[in-house]
C-alpha positions as MATLAB code, in Angstrom:
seq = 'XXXXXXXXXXXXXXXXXXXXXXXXXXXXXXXXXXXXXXXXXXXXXXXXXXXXXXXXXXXXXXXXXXXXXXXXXXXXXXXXXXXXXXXX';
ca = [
     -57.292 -195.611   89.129;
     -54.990 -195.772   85.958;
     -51.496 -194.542   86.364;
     -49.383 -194.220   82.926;
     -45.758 -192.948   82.085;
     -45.969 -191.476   78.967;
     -43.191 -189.461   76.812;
     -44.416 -186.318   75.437;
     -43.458 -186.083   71.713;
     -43.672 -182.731   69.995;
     -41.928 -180.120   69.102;
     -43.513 -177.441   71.476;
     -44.956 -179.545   74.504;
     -47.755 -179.017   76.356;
     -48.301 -175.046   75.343;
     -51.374 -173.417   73.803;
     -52.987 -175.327   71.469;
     -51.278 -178.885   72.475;
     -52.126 -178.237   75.500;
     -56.119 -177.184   74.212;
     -56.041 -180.318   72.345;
     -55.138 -182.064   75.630;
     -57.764 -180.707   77.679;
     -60.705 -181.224   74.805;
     -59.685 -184.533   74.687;
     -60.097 -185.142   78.334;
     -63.337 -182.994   78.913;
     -64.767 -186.230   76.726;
     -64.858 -188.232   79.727;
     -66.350 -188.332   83.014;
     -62.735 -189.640   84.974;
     -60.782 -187.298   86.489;
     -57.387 -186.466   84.844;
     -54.246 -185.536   85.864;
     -51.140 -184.491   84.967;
     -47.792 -185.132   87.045;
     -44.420 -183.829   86.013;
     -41.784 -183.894   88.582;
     -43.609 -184.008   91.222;
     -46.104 -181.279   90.462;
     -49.858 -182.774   89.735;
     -52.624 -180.325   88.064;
     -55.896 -181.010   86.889;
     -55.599 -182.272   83.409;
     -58.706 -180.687   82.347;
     -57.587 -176.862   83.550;
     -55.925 -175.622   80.203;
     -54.326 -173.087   83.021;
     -53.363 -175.841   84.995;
     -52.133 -177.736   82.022;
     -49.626 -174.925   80.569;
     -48.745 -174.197   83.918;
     -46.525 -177.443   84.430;
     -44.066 -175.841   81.231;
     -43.716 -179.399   79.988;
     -41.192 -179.631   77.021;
     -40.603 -182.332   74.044;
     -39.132 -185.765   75.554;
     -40.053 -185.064   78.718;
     -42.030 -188.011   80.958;
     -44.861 -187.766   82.017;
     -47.391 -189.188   84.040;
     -51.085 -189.582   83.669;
     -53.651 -190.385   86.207;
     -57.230 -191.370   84.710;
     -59.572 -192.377   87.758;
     -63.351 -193.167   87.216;
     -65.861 -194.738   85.266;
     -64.587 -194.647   82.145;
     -60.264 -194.557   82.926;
     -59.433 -196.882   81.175;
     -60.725 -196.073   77.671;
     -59.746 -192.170   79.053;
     -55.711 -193.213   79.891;
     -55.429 -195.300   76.068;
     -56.624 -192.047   74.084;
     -55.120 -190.165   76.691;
     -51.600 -191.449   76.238;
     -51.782 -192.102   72.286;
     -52.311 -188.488   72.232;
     -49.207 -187.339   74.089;
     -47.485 -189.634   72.689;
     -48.248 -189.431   68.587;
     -51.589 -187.020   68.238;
     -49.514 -183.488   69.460;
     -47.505 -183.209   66.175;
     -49.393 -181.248   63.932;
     -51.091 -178.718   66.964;
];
């Protein structure tokens, strides 16, 4: 199991499409993801689950990537929050 701390860094957070682009990007993988934000975990492949946490610009959060493939899942996982949200 991977556990990352990770700023999120765009202008909306982690609502509609950010938060599609999030989920996509972890459906490519077989390791469970999730999501934690102050003390609330969801399934970081549940676009409900995902928009649900209301997470805003600057905010930290934290990624856990556990299975086969977590750590390859956790890099692209975290480059994403952190510089791949901008422009969804």
């Amino acid at each position: 199991m991977i556990t990352k701390k990770v700023i999120l860094n765009n202008e909306v957070g982690l609502h509609a499409r950010p938060a599609a682009l999030f989920v996509q990007t972890a459906n490519k993988f077989t390791s469970d993801v999730y999501i934690e934000l102050k003390g609330i975990r969801v399934d970081g492949k549940s676009i409900m689950g995902v928009m649900s946490l209301g997470a805003f610009n600057g905010e930290e959060i934290i990624l856990i990537v556990d299975g086969e493939d977590e750590k390859e899942a956790s890099e692209e996982l975290a480059k994403l929050v952190e510089y791949g949200l901008q422009d969804a």
